[in-house]
MARTOR-494608 format. One record per residue: residue in one letter; residue number from 0; x, y, z of N, C-alpha, C, CB in turn. Coordinates in pm, 1 decimal, decimal comma, m for minus. Each point is the difference from the previous one (the first is absolute). Glycine has a CB too. Example, Ala and Ser with C-alpha at 12.3 -4.5 7.8 and 13.67 -1.06 7.14 Angstrom:
2
   r     k       n_px       n_py       n_pz      ca_px      ca_py      ca_pz       c_px       c_py       c_pz      cb_px      cb_py      cb_pz
   A     0     1319,0     m569,0      780,0      m89,0      119,0        0,0       90,0      120,0        0,0     m189,2     m117,3      124,6
   S     1      154,2      222,3     m196,6       82,0      119,0        6,0      m77,0      109,0       73,0      118,4      m62,8     m214,5
REM end
This chain:
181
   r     k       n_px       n_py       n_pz      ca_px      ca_py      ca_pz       c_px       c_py       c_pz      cb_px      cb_py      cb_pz
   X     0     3397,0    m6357,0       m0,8      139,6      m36,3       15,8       75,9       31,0     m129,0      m62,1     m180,4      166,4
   X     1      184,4      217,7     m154,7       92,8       65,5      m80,3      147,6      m72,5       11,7     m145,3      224,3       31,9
   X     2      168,8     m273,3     m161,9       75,1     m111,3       34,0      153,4      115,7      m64,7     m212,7     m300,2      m31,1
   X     3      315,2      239,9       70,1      120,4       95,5      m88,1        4,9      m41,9     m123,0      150,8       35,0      171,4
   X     4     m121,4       31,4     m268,1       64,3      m70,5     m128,1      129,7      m34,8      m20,4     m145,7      102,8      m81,5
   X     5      201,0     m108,0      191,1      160,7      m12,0        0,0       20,4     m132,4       65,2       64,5      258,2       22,1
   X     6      m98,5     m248,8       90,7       19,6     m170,5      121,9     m168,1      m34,7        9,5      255,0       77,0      225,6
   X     7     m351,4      m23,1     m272,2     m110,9      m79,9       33,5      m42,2       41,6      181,1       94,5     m218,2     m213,5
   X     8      m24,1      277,7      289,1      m32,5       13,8      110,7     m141,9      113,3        9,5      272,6      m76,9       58,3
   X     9     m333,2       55,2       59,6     m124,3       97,4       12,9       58,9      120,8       45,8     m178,1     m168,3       57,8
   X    10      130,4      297,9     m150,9       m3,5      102,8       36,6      m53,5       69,7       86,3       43,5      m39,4     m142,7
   X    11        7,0      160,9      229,7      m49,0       71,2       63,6      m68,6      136,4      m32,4      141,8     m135,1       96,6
   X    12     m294,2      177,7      m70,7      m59,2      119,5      m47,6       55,2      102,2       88,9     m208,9     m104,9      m90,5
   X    13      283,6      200,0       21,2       33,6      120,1       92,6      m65,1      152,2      m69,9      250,5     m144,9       85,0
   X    14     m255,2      218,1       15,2      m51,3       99,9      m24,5       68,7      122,0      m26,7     m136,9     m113,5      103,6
   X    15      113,0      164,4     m228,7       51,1      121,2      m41,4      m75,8      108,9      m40,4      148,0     m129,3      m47,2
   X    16      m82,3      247,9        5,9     m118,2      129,4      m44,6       74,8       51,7     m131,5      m96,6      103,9      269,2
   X    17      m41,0      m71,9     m357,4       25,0       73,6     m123,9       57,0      164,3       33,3     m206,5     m165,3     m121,2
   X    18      221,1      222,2      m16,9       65,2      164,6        9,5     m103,9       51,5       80,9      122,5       50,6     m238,6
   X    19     m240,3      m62,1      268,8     m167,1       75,7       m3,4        6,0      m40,6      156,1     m172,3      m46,3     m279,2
   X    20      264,0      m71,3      389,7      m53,8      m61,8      118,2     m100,9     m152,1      m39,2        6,1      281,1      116,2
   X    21      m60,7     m327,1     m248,0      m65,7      m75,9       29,5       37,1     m124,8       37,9      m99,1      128,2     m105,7
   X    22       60,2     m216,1      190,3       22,4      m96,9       11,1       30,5     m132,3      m87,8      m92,4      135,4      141,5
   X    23      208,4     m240,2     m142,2       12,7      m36,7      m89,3       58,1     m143,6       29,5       m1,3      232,8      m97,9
   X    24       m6,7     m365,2       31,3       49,8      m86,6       79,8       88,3      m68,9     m131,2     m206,1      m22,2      222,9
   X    25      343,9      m21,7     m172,3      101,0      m78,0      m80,5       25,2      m74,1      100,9       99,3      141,0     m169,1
   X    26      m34,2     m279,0       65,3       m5,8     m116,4       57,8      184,7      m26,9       m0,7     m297,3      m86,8      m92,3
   X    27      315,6       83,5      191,7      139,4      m78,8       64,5       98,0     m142,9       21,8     m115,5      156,2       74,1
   X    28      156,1     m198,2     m110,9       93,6      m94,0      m10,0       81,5      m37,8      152,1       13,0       92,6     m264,1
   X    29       m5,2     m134,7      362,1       63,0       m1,3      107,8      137,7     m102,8      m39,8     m241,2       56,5      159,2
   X    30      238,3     m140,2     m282,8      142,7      m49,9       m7,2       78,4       88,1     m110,7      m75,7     m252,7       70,4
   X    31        5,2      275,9     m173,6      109,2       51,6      m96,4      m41,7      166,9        8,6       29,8     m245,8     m186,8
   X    32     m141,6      327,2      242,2      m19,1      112,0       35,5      m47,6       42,6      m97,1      134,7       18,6      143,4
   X    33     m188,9      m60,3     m257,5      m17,6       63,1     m107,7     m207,3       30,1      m16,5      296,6     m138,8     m108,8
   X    34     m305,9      186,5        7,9      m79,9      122,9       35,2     m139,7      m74,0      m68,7      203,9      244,5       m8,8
   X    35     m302,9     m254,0        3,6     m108,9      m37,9      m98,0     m133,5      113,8       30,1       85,4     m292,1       m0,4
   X    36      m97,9      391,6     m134,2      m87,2      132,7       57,3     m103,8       m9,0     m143,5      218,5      196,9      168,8
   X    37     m340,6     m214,5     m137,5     m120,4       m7,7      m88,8        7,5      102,3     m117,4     m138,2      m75,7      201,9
   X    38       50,3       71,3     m308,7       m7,1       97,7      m91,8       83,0      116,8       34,9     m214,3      m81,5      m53,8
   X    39      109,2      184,3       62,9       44,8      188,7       m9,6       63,3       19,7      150,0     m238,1      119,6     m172,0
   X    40      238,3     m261,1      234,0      140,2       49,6      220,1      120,0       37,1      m76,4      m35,7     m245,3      247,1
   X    41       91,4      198,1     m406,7      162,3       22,0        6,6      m16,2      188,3      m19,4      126,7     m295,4     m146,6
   X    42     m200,9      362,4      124,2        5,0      128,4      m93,4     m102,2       95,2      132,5        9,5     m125,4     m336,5
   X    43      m54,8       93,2      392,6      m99,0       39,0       98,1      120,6        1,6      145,3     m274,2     m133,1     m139,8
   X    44      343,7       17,3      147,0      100,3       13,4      133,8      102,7      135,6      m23,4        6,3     m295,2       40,9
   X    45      m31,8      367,8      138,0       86,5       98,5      m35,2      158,5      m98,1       25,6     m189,7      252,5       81,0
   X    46      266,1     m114,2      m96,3      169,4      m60,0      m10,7        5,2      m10,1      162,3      145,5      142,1     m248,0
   X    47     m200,7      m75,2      341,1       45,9      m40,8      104,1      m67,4     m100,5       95,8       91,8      198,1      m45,6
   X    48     m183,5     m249,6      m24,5     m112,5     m126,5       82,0      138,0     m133,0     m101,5     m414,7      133,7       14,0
   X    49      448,5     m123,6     m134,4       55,6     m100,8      m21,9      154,4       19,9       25,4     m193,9      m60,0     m148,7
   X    50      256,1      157,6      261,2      119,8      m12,4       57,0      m15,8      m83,8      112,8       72,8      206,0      m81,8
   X    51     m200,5     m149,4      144,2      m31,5      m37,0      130,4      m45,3     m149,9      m20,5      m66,4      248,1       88,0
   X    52       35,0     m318,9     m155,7      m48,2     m168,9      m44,5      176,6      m53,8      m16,1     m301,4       37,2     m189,3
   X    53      378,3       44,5      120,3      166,6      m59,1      m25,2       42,9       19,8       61,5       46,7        2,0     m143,1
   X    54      m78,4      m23,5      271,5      156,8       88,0      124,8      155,5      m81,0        0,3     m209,6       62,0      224,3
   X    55      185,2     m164,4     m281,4      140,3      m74,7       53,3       59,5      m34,7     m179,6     m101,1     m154,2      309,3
   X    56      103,1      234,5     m369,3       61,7      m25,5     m125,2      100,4       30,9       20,6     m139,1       18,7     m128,9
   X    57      261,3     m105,4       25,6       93,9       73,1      m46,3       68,9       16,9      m84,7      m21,3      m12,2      124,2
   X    58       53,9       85,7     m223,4       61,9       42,0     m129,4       29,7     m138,4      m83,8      114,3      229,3      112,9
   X    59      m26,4     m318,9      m13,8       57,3     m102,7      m55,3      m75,6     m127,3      m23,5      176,1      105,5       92,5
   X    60     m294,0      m96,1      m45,6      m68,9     m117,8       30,2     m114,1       43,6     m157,1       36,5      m51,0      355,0
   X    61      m48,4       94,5     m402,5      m49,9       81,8      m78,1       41,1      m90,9     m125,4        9,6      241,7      142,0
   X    62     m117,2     m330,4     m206,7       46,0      m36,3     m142,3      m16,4       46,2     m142,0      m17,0     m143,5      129,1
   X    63      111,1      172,2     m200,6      m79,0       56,3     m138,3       33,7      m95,9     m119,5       19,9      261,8       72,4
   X    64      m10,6     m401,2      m40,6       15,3      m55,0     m112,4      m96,6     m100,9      m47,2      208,3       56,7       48,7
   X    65     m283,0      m52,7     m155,2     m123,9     m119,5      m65,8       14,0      m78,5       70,9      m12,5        7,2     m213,1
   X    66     m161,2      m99,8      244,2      m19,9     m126,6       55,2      129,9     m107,8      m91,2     m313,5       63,0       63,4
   X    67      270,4     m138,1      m33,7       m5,9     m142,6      m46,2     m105,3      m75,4      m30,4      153,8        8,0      105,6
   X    68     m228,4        3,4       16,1     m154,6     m102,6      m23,8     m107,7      150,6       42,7       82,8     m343,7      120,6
   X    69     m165,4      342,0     m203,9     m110,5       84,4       52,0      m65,8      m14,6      118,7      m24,1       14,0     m195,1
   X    70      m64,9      119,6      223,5      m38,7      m43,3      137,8     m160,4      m25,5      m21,5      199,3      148,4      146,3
   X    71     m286,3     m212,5      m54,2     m105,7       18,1      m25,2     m109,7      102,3       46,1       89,1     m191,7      m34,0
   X    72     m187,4      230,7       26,8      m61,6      112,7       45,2      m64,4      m33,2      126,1      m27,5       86,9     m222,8
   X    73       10,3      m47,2      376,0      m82,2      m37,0       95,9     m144,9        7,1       m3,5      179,8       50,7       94,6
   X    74     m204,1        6,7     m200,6     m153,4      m25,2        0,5      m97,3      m13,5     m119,3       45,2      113,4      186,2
   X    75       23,4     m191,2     m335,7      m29,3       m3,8     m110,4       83,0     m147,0       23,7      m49,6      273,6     m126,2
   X    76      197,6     m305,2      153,6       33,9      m86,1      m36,4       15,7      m59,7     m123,8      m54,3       21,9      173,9
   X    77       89,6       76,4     m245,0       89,2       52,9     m122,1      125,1       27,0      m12,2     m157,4       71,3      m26,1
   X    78      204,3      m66,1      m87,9      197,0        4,4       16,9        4,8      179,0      m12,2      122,5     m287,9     m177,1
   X    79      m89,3      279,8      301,3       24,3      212,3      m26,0      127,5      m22,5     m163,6       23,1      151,5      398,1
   X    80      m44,4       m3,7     m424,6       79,4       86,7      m69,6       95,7       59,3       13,3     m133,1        2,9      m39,2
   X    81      283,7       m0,3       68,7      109,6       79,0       69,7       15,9      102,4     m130,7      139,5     m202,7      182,8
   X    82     m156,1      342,0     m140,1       26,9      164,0      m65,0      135,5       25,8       56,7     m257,6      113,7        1,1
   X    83      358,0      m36,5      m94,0       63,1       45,9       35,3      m18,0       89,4      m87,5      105,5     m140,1      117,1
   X    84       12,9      280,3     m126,8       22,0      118,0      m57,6     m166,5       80,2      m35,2      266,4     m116,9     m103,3
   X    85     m253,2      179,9       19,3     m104,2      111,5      m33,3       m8,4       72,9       93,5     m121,1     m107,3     m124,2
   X    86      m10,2      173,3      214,3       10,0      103,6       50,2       56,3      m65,7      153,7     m193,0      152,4     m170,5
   X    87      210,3     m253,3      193,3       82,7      m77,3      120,8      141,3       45,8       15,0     m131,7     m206,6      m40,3
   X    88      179,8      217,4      177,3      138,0       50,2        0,2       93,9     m105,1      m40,9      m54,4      157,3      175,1
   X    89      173,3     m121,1     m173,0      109,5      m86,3     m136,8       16,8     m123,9       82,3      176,5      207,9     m133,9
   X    90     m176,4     m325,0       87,5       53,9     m115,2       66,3     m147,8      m41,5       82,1      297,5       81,4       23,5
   X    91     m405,3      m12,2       14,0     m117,4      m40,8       84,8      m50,0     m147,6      m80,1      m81,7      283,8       82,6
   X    92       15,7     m370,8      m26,8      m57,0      m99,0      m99,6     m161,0      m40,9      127,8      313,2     m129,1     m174,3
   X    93     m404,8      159,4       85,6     m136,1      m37,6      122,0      m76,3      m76,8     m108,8      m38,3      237,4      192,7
   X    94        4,5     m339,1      m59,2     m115,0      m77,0      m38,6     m128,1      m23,2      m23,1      126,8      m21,4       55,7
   X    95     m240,6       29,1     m170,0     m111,4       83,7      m21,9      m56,8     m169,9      m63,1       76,7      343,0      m53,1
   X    96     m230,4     m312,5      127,8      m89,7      m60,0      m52,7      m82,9       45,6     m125,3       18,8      m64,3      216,0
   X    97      m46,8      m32,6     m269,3      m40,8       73,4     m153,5     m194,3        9,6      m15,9      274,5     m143,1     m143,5
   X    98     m290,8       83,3      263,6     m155,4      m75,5       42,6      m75,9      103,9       90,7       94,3     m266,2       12,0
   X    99      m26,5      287,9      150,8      m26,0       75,6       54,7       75,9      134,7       60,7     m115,5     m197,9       m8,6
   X   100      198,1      196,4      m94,9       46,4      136,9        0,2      120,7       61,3      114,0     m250,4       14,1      m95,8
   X   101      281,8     m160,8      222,0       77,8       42,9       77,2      155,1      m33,3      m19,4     m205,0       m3,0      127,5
   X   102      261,9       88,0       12,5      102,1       m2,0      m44,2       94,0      m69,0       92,6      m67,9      184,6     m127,7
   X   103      179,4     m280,2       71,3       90,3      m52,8      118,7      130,5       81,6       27,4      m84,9     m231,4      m57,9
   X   104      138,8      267,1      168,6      119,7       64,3       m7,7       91,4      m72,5      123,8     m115,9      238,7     m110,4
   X   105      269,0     m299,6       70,1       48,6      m56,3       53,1       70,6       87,2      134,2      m10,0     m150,2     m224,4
   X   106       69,2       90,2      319,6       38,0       89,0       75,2      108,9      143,5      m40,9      m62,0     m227,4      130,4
   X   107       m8,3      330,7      m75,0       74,4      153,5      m81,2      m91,3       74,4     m110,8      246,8     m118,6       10,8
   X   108     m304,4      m14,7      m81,3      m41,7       73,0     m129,6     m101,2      107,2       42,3       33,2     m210,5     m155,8
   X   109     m122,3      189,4      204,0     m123,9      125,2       82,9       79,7      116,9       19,2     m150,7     m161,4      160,0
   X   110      274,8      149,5      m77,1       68,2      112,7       54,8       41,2      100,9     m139,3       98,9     m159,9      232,6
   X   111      m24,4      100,3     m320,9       44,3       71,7     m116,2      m97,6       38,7      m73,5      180,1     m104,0       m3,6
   X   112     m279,4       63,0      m31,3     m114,5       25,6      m79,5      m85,1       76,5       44,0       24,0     m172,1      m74,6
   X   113       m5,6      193,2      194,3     m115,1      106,8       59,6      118,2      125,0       55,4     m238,6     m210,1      105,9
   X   114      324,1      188,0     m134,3      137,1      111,1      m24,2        9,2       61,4     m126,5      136,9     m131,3      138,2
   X   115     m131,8       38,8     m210,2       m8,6       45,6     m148,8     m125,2       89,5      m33,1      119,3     m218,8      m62,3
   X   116     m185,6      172,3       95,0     m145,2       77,0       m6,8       m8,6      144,3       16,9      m82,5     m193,2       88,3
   X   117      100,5      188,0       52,3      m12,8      117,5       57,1      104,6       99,1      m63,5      m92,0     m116,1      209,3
   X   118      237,5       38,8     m206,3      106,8      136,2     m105,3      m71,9       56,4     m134,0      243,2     m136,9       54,5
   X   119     m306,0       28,9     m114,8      m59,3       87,3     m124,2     m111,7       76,4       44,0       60,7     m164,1     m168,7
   X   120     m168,8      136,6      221,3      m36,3      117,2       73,9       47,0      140,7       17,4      m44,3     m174,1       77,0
   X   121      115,2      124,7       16,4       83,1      167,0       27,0       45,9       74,3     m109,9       95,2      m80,1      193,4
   X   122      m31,2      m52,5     m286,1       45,5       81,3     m125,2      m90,7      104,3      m34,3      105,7     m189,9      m88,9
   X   123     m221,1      104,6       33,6     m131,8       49,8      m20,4      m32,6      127,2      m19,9      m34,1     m156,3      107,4
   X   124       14,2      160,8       64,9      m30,3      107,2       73,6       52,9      152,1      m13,8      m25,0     m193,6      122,9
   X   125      221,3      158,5      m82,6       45,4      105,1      m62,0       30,7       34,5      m99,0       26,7       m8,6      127,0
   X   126      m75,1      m72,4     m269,7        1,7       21,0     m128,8     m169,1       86,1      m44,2      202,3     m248,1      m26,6
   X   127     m303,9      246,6      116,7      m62,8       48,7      m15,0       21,0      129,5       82,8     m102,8     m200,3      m82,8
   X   128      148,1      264,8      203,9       m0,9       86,4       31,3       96,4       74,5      m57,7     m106,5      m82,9      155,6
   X   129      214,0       74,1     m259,8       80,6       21,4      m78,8     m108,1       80,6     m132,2      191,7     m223,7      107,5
   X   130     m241,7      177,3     m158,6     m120,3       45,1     m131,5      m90,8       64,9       76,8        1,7     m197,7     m171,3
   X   131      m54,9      193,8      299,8      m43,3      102,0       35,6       37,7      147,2       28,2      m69,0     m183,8       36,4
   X   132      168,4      150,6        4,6      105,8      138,8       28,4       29,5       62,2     m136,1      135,1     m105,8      211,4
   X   133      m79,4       45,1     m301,0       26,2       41,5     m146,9     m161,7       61,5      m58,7      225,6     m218,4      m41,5
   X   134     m355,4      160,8       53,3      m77,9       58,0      m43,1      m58,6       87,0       50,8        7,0     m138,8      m83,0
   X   135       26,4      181,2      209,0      m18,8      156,2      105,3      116,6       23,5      m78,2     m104,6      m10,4      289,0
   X   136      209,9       19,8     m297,7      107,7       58,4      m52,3      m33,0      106,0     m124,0      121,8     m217,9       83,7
   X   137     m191,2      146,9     m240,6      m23,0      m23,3      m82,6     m135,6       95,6       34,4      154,5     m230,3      m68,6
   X   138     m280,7      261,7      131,7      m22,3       80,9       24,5      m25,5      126,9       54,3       19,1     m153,1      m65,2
   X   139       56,5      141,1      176,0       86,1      125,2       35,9       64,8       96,1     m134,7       67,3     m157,9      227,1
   X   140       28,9       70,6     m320,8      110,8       93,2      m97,0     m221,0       28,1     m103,5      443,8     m182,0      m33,9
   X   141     m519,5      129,3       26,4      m85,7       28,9     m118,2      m90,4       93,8       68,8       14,4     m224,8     m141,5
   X   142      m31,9      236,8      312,7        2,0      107,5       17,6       53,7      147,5      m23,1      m51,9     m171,9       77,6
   X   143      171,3      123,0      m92,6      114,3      134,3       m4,7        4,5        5,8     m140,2      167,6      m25,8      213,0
   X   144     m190,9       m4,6     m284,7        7,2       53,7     m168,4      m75,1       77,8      m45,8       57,8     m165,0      m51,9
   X   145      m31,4      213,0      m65,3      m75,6      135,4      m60,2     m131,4      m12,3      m63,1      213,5       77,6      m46,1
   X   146     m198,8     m222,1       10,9     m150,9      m22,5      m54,4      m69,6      m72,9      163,7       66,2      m66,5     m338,2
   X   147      m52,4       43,7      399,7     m119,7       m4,6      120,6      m17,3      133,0       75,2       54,1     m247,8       45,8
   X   148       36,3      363,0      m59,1       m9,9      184,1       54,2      m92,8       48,9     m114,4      275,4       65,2      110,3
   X   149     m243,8      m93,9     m279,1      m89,6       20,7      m72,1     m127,8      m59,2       32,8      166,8       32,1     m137,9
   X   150     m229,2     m155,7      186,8     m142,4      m95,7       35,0        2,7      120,3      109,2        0,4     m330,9      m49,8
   X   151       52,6      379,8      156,7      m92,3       27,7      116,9      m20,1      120,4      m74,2       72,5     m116,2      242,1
   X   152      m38,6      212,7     m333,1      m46,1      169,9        3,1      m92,3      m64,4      m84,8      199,0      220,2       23,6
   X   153     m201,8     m281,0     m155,3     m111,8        4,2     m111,4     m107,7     m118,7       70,1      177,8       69,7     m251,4
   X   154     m169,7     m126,0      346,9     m135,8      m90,7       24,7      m82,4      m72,1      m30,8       23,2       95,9       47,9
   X   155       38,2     m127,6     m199,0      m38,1      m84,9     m104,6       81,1      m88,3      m53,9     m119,4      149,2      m36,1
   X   156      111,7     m267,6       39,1       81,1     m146,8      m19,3      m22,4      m30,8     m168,2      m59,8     m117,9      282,0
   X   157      210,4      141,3     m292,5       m8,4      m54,1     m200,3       23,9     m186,5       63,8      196,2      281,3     m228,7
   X   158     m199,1     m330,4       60,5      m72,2     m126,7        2,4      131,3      m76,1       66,8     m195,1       15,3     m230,5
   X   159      304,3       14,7      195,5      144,1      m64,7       70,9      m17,6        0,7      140,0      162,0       86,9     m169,3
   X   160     m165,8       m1,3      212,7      m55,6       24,4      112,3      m90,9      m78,0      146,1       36,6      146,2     m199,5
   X   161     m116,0     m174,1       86,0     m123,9      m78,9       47,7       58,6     m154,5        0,2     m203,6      176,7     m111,7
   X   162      256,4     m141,5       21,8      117,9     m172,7      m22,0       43,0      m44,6      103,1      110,3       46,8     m183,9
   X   163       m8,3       62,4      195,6      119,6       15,8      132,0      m84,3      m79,2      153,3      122,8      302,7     m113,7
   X   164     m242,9     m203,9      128,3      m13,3      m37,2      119,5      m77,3     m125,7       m6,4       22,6      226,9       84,9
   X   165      m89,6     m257,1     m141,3      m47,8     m107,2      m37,8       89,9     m112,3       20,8     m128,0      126,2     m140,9
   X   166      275,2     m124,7       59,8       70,2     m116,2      m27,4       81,6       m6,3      186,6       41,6       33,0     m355,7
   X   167      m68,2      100,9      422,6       96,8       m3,6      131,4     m146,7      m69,3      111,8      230,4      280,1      m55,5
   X   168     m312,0     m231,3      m12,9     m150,5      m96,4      177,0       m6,0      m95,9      m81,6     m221,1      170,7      145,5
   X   169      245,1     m253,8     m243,7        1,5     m120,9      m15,1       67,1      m69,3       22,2      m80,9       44,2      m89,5
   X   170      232,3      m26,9      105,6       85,8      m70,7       54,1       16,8      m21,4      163,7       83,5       69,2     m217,7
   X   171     m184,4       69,5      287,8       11,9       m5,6      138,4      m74,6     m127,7        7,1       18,8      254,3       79,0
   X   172     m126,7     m198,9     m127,7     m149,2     m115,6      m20,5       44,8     m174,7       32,1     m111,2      180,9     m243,1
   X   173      217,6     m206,4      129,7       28,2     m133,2      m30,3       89,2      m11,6      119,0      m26,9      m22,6     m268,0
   X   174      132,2       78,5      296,9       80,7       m8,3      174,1      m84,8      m59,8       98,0      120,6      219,6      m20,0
   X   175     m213,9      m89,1       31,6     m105,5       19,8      103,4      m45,2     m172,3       29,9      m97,5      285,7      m98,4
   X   176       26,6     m297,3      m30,0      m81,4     m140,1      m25,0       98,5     m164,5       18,9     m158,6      179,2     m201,5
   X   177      262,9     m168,6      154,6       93,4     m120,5       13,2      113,5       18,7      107,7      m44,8      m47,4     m248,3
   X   178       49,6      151,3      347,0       88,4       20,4      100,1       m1,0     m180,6       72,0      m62,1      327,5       39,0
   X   179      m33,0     m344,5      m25,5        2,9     m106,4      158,7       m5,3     m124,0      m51,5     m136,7      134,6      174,9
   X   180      157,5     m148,9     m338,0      m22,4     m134,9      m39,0      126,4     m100,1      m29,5     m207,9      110,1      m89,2
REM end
């Protein structure tokens, strides 16, 4: 049993899915709607399993201003921690256990935070397919120069050279290796 940290009422286990499909369970609030999701469910829930858990939000109902009284944790029964700012969107404020690692989010907060998420993502994404393009770019023109027409007739790599390509499959290398993390 999963009590709220807000009214004390028993929560409901509902079922959601990570980015991957896995199965995943957060705990529900039926009076104040608000959210209670174990350790690694807040970062593991995709954005659209925690739209589909918020269906009846709305903008206005949405609070962003400090407790008053702390809340306690549903399953440590400890005084959570309220975060706001840092890598959280502006005005967000969530409630974090310092014991077992979960997280409380009042009604909305799930929705924005797993919004927020995903925009930096994308950022991400097309900030990386951006440096990819530039570094096909970048060797394409070192194709076309006089010292790589000089490398293909003489067939022999001076030590710059050896640099060059070196310093260009290492950087694929490190892409390659930290793409998905």
């Amino acid at each position: 049993m999963v009590r709220c940290p807000k009214c004390r009422g028993l929560m409901t286990a509902r079922e959601a899915t990570s980015h991957y499909g896995t199965k995943l369970s957060v705990f529900q609030c039926a009076e104040c709607s608000g959210i209670w999701v174990d350790r690694d469910v807040a970062f593991s829930l995709s954005r659209d399993s925690a739209l589909a858990v918020e269906t009846d939000v709305e903008l206005e109902e949405i609070s962003t201003t400090a407790r008053e009284v702390p809340l306690f944790c549903p399953r440590c029964e400890v005084y959570l921690t309220e975060q706001g700012g840092g890598t959280l969107p502006k005005g967000l404020r969530i409630d974090y256990c310092t014991t077992c690692h979960g997280f409380w989010f009042d009604k909305g907060e799930l929705m924005i935070y797993k919004s927020f998420l995903e925009e930096k993502r994308q950022k991400s994404r097309e900030k990386l397919k951006l440096e990819e393009e530039e570094q096909r770019m970048r060797r394409e023109r070192l194709k076309q120069s006089p010292e790589f027409a000089q490398l293909k007739m003489d067939g022999e790599l001076s030590g710059w050279q050896y640099w060059a390509i070196a310093n260009v499959v290492g950087r694929i290398l490190v892409r390659l290796l930290f793409r998905k993390i």
